[in-house]
C-alpha positions as CSV (number, residue, x, y, z in Angstrom):
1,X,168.9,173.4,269.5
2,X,167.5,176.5,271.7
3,X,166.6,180.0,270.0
4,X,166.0,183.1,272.3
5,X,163.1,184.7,271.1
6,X,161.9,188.5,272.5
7,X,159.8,188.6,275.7
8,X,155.9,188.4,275.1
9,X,153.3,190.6,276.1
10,X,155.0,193.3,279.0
11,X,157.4,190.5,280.2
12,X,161.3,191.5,280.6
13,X,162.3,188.0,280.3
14,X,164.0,186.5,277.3
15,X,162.0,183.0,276.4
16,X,163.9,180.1,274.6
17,X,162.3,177.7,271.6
18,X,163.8,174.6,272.0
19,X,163.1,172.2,268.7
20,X,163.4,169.0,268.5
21,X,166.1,166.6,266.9
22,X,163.9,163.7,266.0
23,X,161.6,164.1,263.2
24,X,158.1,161.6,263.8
25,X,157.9,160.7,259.9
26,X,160.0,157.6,258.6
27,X,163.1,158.6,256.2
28,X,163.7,158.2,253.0
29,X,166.0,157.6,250.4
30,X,165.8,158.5,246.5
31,X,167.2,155.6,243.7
32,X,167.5,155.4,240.5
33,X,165.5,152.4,239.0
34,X,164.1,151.4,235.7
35,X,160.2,151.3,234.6
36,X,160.1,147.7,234.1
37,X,156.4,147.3,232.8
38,X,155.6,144.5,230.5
39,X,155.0,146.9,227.9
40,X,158.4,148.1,228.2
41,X,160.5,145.2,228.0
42,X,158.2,144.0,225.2
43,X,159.9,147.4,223.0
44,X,163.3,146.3,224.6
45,X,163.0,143.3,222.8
46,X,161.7,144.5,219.6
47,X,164.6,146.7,219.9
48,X,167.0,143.4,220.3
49,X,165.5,141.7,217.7
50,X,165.4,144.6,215.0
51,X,169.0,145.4,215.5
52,X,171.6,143.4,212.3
53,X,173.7,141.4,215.3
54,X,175.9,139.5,212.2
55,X,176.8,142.6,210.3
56,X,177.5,144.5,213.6
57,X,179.9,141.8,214.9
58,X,181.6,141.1,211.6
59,X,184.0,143.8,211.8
60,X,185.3,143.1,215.2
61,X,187.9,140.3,215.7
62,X,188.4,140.4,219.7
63,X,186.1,138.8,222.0
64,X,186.6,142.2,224.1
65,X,186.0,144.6,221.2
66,X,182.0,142.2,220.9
67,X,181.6,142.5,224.4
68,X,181.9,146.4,224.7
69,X,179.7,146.5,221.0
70,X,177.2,144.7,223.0
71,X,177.2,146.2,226.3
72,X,176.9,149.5,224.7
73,X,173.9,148.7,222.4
74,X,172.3,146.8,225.3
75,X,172.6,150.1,227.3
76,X,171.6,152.4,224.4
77,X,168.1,150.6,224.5
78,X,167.8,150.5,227.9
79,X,168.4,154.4,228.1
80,X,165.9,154.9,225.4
81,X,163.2,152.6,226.2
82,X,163.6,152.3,230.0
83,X,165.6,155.2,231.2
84,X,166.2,155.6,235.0
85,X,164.4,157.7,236.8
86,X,164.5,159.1,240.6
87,X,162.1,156.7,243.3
88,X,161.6,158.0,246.5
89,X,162.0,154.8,248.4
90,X,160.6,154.6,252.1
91,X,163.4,153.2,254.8
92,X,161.5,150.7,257.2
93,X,161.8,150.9,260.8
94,X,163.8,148.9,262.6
95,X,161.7,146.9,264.2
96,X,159.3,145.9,261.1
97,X,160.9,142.7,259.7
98,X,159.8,140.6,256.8
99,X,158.2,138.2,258.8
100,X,155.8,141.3,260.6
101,X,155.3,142.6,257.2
102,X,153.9,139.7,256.0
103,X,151.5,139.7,259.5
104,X,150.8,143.2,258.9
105,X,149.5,142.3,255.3
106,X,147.2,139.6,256.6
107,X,146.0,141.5,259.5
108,X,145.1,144.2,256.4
109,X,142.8,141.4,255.0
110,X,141.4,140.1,257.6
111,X,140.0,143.8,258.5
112,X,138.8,144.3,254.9
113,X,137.2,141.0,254.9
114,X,135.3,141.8,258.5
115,X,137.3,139.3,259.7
116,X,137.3,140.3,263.1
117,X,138.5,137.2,265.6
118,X,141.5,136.8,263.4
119,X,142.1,140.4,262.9
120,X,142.5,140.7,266.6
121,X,144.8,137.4,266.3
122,X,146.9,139.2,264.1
123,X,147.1,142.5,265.4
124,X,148.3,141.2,268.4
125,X,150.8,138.9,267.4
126,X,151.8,142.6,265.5
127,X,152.4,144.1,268.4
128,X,154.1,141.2,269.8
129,X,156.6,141.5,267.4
130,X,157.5,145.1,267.9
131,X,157.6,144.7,271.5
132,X,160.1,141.5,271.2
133,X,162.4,143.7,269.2
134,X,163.0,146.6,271.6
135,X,162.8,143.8,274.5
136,X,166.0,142.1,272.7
137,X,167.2,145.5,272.1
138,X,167.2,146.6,275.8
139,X,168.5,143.0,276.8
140,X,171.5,143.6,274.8
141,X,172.0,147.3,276.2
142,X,172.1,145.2,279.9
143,X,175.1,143.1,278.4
144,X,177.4,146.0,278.1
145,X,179.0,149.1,279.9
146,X,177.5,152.4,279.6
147,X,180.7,153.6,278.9
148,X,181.1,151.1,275.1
């Protein structure tokens, strides 16, 4: 995207901003998930165990009719106890697979622990890993027409 912005100092000449499309920091996405602390399913079971399940089916006579009593209390305490709530989740980059997350997490230990031989093991094989990704990558892009 270019802007024209007005000439600076005595120039006559009209400059242009340009601003760039690709933002540095990694995306993210925002879910709806439940608190699901001990302490929280602890009162969602209270809240099971408290409710009269014999009197409250007694009055129904299809299987259907019980199955929509139960998914609605079930829900009712979930909404109450452990209601959902916005998470800002972070989306990975492409490159960082389970396998090099787990690296990256013992490469963290090793450098809290002074570890240093097998930090630099680790931090290698790291970078490695990112490198082998954008090689395949590139290697793929060889495989097909510009034009695809």
């Amino acid at each position: 995207e270019v802007a024209r912005v007005r000439p600076l100092g005595s120039s006559d000449g009209i400059g242009e901003c340009r601003k760039s499309e690709k933002s540095s920091k990694p995306q993210h996405k925002i879910i709806n998930a439940r608190d699901k602390k001990p302490s929280k399913v602890v009162s969602m079971g209270r809240f099971l165990l408290q409710l009269p399940w014999s009197n409250l089916f007694s009055t129904l006579q299809s299987c259907e009719e019980k199955l929509k009593l139960f998914t609605e209390l079930i829900n009712l305490g979930l909404d109450i106890i452990m209601p959902k709530l916005p998470v800002k989740v972070m989306i990975d980059r492409p490159w960082l697979s389970a396998q090099l997350k787990g690296l990256i997490t013992h490469r963290q230990k090793a450098l809290a622990s002074n570890n240093e031989s097998l930090y630099k093991i680790l931090r290698n094989k790291v970078n490695r890993g990112r490198s082998a990704y954008y090689e395949s990558k590139v290697k793929d892009l060889g495989d097909t027409k510009p034009r695809d």
